[in-house]
C-alpha positions as CSV (number, residue, x, y, z in Angstrom):
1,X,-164.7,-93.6,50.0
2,X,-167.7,-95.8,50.0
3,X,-169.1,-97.4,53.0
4,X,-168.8,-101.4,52.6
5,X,-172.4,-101.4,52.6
6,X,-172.7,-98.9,50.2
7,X,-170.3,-101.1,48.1
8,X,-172.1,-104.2,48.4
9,X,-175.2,-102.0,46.9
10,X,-173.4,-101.3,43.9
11,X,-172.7,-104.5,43.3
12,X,-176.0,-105.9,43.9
13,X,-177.2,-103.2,40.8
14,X,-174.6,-104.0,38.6
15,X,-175.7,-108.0,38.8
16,X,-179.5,-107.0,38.7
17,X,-180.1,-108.7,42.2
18,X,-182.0,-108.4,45.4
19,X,-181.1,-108.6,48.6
20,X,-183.1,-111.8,49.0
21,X,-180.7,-112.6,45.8
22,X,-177.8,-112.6,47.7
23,X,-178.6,-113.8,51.1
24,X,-179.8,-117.1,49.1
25,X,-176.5,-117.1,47.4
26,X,-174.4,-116.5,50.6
27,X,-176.8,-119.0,52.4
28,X,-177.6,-116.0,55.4
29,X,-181.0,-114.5,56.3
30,X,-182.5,-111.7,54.1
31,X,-182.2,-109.8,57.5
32,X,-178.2,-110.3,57.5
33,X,-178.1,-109.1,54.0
34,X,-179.9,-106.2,54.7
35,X,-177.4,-105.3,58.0
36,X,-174.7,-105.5,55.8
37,X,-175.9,-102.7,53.2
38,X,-177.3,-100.8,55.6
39,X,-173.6,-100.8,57.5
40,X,-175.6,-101.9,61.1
41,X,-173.4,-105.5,61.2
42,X,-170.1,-106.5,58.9
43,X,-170.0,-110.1,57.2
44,X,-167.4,-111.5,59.0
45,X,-167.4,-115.0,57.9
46,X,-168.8,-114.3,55.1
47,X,-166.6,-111.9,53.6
48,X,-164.6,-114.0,51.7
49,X,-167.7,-115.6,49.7
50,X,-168.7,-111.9,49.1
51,X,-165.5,-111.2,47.4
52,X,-165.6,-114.2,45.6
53,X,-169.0,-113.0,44.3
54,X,-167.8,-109.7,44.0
55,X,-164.0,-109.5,43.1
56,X,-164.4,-105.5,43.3
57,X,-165.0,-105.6,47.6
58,X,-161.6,-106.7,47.6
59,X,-160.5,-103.2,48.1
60,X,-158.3,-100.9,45.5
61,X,-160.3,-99.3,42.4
62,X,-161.3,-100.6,39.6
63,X,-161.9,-98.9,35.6
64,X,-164.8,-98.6,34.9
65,X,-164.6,-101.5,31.9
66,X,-163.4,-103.7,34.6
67,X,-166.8,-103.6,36.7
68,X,-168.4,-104.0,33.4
69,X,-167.3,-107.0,32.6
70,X,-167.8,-108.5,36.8
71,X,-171.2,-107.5,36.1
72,X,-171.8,-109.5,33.2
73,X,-174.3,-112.6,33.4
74,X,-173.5,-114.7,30.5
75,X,-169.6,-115.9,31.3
76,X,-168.3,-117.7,34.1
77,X,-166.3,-116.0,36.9
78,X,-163.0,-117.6,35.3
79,X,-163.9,-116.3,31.9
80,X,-164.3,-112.9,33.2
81,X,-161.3,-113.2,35.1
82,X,-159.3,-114.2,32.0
83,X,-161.3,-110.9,29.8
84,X,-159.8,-108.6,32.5
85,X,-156.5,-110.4,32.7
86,X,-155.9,-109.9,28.6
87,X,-157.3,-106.9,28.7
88,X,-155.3,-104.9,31.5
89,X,-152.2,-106.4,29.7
90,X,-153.1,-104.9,26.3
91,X,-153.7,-101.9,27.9
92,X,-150.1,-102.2,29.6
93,X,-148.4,-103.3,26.2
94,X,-149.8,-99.7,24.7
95,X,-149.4,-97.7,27.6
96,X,-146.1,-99.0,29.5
97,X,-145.7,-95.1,30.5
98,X,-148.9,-94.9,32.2
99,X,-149.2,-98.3,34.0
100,X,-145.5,-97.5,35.7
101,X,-146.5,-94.3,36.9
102,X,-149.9,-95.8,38.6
């Protein structure tokens, strides 16, 4: 299982940002940002506004189409919310076998 900070570097790859990225988004020092990936300090008040910018730190896995789409840069978060919403109940509507048994 990957470390939280670990996580939060995956994320940052998959969205093509920087530390500095982030720690202007989430309004901390680049220092903060850089505790949290390196697993020295957790984000407590920030952790919601992480998972907000990254759904997938929420905990549980996700397919591998799912972080593609979080990644993308050209729709909004709702969009991509509503992609993986249709799309994991397609997938259920052909599979109904397969999504019971996970």
């Amino acid at each position: 299982m990957a470390t939280l900070g670990e996580q939060i570097r995956d994320a940052l790859d998959r969205r093509h940002m920087d530390q500095a990225d982030l720690a202007a988004l989430m309004d901390v020092s680049v220092r903060a940002v850089n505790d949290w990936v390196n697993d020295r300090a957790r984000p407590r008040n920030r952790m919601g506004a992480l998972k907000a910018w990254a759904p997938e730190l929420a905990g549980g896995e996700q397919e591998p189409w799912e972080l593609e789409i979080l990644a993308l840069t050209t729709i909004s978060e709702s969009e991509k919310a509503a992609w993986i919403e249709h799309l994991k109940r397609e997938r259920a509507s052909a599979h109904p076998a397969r999504e019971r048994a996970s």
